[in-house]
N, C-alpha and C positions, 0 to 999 in steps of 0.2 A: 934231245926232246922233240917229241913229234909236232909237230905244228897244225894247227886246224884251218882250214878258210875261213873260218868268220874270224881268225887273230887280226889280218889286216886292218876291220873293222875297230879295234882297240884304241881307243885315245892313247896317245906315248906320253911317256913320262921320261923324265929326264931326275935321277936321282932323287925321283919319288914325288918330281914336282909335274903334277900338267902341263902337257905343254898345246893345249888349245887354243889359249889365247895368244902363243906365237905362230901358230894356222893361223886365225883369225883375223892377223894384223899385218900378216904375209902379203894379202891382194896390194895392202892398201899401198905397200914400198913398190909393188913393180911401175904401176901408174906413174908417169910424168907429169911434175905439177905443170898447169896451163898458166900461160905467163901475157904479160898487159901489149906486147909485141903485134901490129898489124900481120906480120908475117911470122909463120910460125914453120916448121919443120913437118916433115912429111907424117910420124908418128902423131904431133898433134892434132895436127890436121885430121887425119883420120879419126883419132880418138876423137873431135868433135864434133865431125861429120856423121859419126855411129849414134853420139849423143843423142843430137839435135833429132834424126830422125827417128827416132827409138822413142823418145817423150813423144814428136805430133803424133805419131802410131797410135801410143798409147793411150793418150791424152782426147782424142777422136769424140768417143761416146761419155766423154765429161762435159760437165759445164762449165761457165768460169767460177765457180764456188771451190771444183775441185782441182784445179789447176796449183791450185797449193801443194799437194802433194807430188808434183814433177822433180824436184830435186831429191826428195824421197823416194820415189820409186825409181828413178832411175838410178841410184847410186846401189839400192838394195840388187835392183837386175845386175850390173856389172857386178857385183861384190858376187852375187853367186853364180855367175856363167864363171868366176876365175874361180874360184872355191873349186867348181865341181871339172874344171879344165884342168888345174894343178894336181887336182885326185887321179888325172889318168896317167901323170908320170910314174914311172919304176922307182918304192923302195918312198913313197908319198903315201900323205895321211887325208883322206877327205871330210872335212868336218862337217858336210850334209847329209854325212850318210848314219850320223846322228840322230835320234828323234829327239831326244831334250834338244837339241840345236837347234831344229826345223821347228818346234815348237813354241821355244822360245821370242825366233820370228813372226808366227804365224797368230799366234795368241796376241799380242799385243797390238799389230796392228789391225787385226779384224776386228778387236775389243774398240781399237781407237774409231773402224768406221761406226759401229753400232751404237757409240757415244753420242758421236756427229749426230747420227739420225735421229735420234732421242730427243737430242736437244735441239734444233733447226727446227726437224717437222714430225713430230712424236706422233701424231693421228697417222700419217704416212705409214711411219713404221710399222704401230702396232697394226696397221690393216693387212702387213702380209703374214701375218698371222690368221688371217681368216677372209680366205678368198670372197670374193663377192656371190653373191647367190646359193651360199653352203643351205642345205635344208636345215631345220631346228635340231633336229637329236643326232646330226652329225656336227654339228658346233664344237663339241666338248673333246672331241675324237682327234679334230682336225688341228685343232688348236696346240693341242700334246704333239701330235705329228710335227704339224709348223715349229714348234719350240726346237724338236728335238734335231730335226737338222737343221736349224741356226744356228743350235749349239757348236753340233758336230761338223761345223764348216772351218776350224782353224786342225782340229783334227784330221781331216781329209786330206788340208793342203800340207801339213807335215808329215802324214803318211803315204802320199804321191810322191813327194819328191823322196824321201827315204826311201820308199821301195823300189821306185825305179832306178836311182844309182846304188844302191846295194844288189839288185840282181842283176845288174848288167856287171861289176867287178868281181861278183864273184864266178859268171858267166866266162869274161876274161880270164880269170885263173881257171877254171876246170879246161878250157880249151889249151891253156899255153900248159898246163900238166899234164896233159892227153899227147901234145907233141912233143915234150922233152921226152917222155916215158917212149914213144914211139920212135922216137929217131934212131936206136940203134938196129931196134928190131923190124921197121917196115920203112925202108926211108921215104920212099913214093904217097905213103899213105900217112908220114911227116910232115913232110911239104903241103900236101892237100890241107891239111890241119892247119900248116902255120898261116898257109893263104886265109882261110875263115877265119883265123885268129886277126891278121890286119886287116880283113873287112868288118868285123864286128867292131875292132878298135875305132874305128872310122864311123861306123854308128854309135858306139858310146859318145864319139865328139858332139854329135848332133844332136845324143840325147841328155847332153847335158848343159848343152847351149837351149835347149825347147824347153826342160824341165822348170829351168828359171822365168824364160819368159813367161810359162804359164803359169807360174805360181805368183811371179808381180800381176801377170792379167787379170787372176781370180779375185785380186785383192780390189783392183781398180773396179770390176764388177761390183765389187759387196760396197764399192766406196758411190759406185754409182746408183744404188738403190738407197743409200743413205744422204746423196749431198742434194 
């Protein structure tokens, strides 16, 4: 049976059963728990060190109202730099490259900042809906506008992240199919191929380390217009 590129993409099943939610629960066992010890080993060490400054990063252009969300956001960044790290292994399933998954994420907690803002400082909110100084017969115009990409902002950030690790692996497949295909018959122009092949690999790591950070950024963004 022929196999297509977008099959990789395919949630697995295991005897008929999904097996998404054993992806899903994959990040959470490689982490080492962090333990009550003054001194700690070089792995957690580091895993804390990443922590710590990955939240004040983040955490920067909040205020202290939104400082509640650090445990939050930062567990959601790690959980998807390994999601989308684990996707680059041979013969691995990436469960971001999902849109019901990225959705799933993204819906909820952009719903959760737009609650916030409602409730705190609801005059705030509703006023970015209608910039200061609009003229009168574009009120009605602007208004529709503003809505509609407030709507469409948890839409965006699960469609960013889906489309750029689903084009970068199946990028990695056309190039590593280009060089198996090539190798018996041009090996020089194999090689060349397989070089571009570990430099792209090399940018998918980073573009899947950037995708997450920017997808917790946008969140923190829409958390800071609301807190």
């Amino acid at each position: 049976m022929t196999l297509s590129f977008f099959d990789q993409f395919m949630s697995p099943t295991f005897m008929g059963v999904p097996l998404m939610a054993l992806a899903l629960s994959l990040p959470w066992i490689l982490y080492p728990a962090p333990s009550a010890r003054w001194l700690n080993n070089r792995l957690l060490s580091l895993q804390g060190w990443f922590i710590n400054r990955f939240t004040q990063q983040l955490l920067l252009p909040l205020n202290t109202g939104g400082h509640k969300w650090a445990a939050l956001l930062a567990s959601l960044m790690i959980f998807l730099i390994t999601l989308n790290m684990l996707g680059l292994l041979p013969y691995t399933f990436t469960p971001t490259t999902q849109l019901s998954l990225n959705l799933g994420l993204a819906v909820p907690l952009w719903l959760a900042t737009v609650i916030i803002g409602m409730r705190n400082q609801p005059t705030h909110a509703l006023g970015h809906l209608l910039p200061e100084g609009t003229p009168g017969p574009l009120i009605p115009i602007l208004i529709v506008i503003e809505t509609i990409s407030l709507f469409i902002r948890p839409l965006a950030l699960g469609v960013r992240l889906t489309a750029n690790l689903t084009a970068g692996h199946l990028l990695i497949q056309l190039i590593a199919t280009a060089a198996f295909v090539l190798l018996p018959l041009m090996p020089a122009v194999a090689i060349l191929t397989s070089t571009v092949l570990v430099l792209l690999t090399l940018l998918e790591v980073a573009v899947a380390m950037i995708q997450a950070y920017v997808f917790v950024l946008l969140l923190t963004l829409y958390l800071q217009e609301n807190v």
